[in-house]
C-alpha positions, 0 to 999 in steps of 0.5 A: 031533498037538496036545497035550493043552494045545491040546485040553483045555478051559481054560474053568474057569482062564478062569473062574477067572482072570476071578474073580481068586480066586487060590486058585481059579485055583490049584487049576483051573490045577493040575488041569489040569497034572496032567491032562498039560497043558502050562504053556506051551501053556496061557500061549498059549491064556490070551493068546490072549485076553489079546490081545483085552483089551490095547491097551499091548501089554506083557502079551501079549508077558509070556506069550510071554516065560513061554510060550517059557521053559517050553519051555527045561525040555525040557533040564532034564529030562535034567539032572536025571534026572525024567520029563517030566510032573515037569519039567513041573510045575516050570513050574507057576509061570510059568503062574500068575504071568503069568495072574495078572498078566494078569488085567485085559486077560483080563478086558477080552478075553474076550468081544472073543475069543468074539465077534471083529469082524474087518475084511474081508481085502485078500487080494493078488488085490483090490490094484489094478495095480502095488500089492503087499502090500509096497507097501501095507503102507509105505503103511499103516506110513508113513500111521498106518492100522492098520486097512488093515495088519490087513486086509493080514495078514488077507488073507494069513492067508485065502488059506493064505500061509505064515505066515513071509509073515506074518512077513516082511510086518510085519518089513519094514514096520517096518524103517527106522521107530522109535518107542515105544522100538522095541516095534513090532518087539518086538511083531511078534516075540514076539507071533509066539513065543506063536502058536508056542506054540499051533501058528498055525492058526485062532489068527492072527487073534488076535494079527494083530487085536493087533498091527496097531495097533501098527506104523504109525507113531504117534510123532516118530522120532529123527533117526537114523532119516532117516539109515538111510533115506537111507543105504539109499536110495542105490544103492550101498548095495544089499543085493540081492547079499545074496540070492545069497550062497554063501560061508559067513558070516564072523562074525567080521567082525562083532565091530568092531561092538561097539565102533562101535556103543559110540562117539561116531561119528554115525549115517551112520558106524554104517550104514557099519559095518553094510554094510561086514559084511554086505556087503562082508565076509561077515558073516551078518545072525545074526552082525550082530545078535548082535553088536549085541546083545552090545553092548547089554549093555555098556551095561547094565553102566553102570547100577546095580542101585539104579536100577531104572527105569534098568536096564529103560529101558537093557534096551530095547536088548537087547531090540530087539536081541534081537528083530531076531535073533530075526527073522533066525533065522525068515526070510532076506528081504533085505527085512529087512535094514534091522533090522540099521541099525536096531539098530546105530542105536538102540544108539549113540543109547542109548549117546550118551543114558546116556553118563556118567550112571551110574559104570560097573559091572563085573560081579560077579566070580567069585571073590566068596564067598557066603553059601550055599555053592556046590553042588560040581561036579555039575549039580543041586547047582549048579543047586540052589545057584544058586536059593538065591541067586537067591532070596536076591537074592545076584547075586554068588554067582549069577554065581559059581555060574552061570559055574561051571557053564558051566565045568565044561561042563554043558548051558547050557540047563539053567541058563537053563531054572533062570534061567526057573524063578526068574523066576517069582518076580518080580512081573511085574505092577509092571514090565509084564512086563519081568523075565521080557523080559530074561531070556528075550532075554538067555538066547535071545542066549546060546544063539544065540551063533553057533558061529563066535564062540565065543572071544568073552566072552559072560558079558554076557549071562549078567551082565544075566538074572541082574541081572534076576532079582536086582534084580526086586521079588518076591512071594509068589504062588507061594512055597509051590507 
């Protein structure tokens, strides 16, 4: 059964957001939660619209970082001891810093949102003979032509498809393209997150009309990307055994990654990599790319926290990464496999491209005394002691904290659910959102680590979504709620 955040009418926070009366959208947004709202399936709906207004791209998958992180809040709960309608509204926070931020594209969508121009759907029944929806998406991908991949999604859409076809379709697509930094795909999948938050439906076209113009190809590729290509052209390179796999995934086959994809070998080299653990010994796609993302925060530890511009262009890395794990967790199609070359790909060329730019930085060690006393061995009392620092912008008594607290063998998602929490005080509106990007791929990877590999240090990212939160400019919209 819908939620009362799905049901209820969020008219007055869309009048008041379109007014940017911050004290207004406080007040009508607060009403709301204490009407048994939920601050996440609201965020959905506000991007709803935000969607209509946004042609960069970045606010809409801003609120789908702050959406999914309100749902974190669930373990929270427990850890803490409260009823759900108090945790509840500790994700008060997020609801208005992002809506905040998105003011603009709100402004600029609402009226496209109540009044939607919709191209006509190309539902697969009207293709001609010997073309598919897969055909014609490559074909609409490869020629620039966003309007015919929005008339193909919307043709799903209209004939009932599930909407992991969706899914599958615009993945695809994409999977041995690369431009704009990898946004494409980041789009397609968290823009799909924030359509999780509000349940699909009658919502599709929203994000679908928001996405099309993003994933034909619009931009010169790097080289590495004719590699891929060529690479999996080749017959044996096949991927077709993939599919009838009935061995369990040996993941740890997987982990020789890392250190590939971290070297001075070319981009064949990389592919072989990759085929060589997904099929010839076993490894799950999950474990390819949570492997590669693990790596991608290698690379971040060489960029230093004085360098802000530098840490979030390194962090497309993860974020990509992230993103194509997050993709093998929603569908298993073989057609999909080539996001795993991808990544590998763009991760070598981003480690080829920082190379020795930055002295290396360790990450902060646990033993680092802090200014605010650590929190003892009780969860809360951590988690307490953790959001001091964060506030404070002291990463390493953070770090020292958060890693205690892991060790004490306390529920993990607790402590992301805290991290999401103090994101909020972050202004997402200087840095297109990306603050609130890197911690919630950071903290997805940790808690999607595979079970298989768990005697491999994944502190990495728990180092990066704390270095994000730390490092971020803050302000004061939300400090006295």
């Amino acid at each position: 059964m819908p939620s009362i955040g799905l049901n209820t009418d969020i008219s007055a926070l869309v009048d008041a957001l379109a007014a940017g009366d911050t004290n207004y959208i406080i007040d009508t947004a607060s009403r709301l939660v204490e009407q048994g709202a939920d601050p996440g399936e609201l965020i959905g709906r506000i991007g709803m619209i935000v969607a209509h207004g946004d042609s960069d791209g970045h606010p809409t998958i801003m609120l789908a970082a702050a959406s999914m992180m309100c749902r974190w809040l669930i373990a929270l709960q427990y850890t803490l001891g409260e009823e759900w309608r108090q945790t509840q509204k500790r994700a008060f926070p997020l609801l208005i810093q992002s809506t905040v931020a998105a003011i603009p594209q709100l402004r600029a969508g609402r009226e496209k949102f109540a009044h939607p121009n919709y191209p006509d759907p190309l539902v697969p029944g009207e293709l001609s003979e010997g073309q598919t929806v897969n055909s014609e998406m490559h074909k609409a991908i490869y020629g620039n032509d966003p309007l015919l991949v929005e008339r193909l999604l919307l043709g799903l859409y209209s004939t009932g498809a599930d909407y992991r076809t969706i899914q599958i379709r615009s993945y695809d697509g994409i999977s041995t393209t690369f431009h704009n930094a990898g946004h494409p795909l980041m789009f397609a999948v968290r823009g799909t997150q924030l359509l999780d938050a509000v349940e699909w439906g009658d919502r599709v076209p929203n994000i679908v009309h928001w996405l099309a113009p993003h994933l034909p190809i619009t931009a010169e590729e790097p080289a590495w990307v004719n590699t891929v290509r060529a690479f999996l052209s080749d017959e044996h390179h096949s991927l077709d055994s993939y599919r009838t796999r009935l061995a369990a995934p040996k993941n740890e086959n997987a982990l020789p990654l890392r250190k590939l994809v971290l070297s001075d070998v070319d981009a064949p080299q990389i592919c072989s990599g990759v085929f060589d653990a997904l099929i010839q010994k076993g490894a799950s796609s999950r474990g390819i790319a949570s492997v590669i993302a693990l790596a991608a925060t290698d690379l971040l530890t060489r960029v230093g926290d004085g360098d802000r511009e530098a840490f979030i262009q390194a962090a497309h890395g993860l974020l990509f990464a992230s993103a194509v794990r997050i993709a093998f967790t929603e569908i298993q199609d073989v057609e999909a496999l080539p996001l795993l070359f991808t990544s590998a790909c763009y991760i070598n060329a981003l480690h080829k491209e920082i190379g020795e730019q930055q002295q290396p930085q360790p990450p902060a060690q646990a033993g680092t005394r802090s200014a605010i006393l650590a929190g003892g061995l009780i969860a809360p009392a951590l988690l307490d002691t953790l959001r001091e620092q964060l506030d404070a912008q002291d990463l390493n008594g953070a770090y020292a904290t958060a890693r205690r607290y892991i060790q004490l063998g306390h529920d993990v998602r607790s402590l992301f659910a805290s991290m999401a929490l103090a994101s909020a005080n972050t202004d997402p509106s200087v840095d297109q959102g990306h603050t609130l990007q890197i911690v919630q791929a950071a903290c997805e990877e940790h808690m999607g680590w595979p079970a298989s590999l768990s005697d491999t240090n994944i502190e990495g990212f728990l180092h990066v979504a704390l270095r994000a939160i730390a490092f971020a400019k803050h302000n004061d919209l939300v400090k006295n709620l």
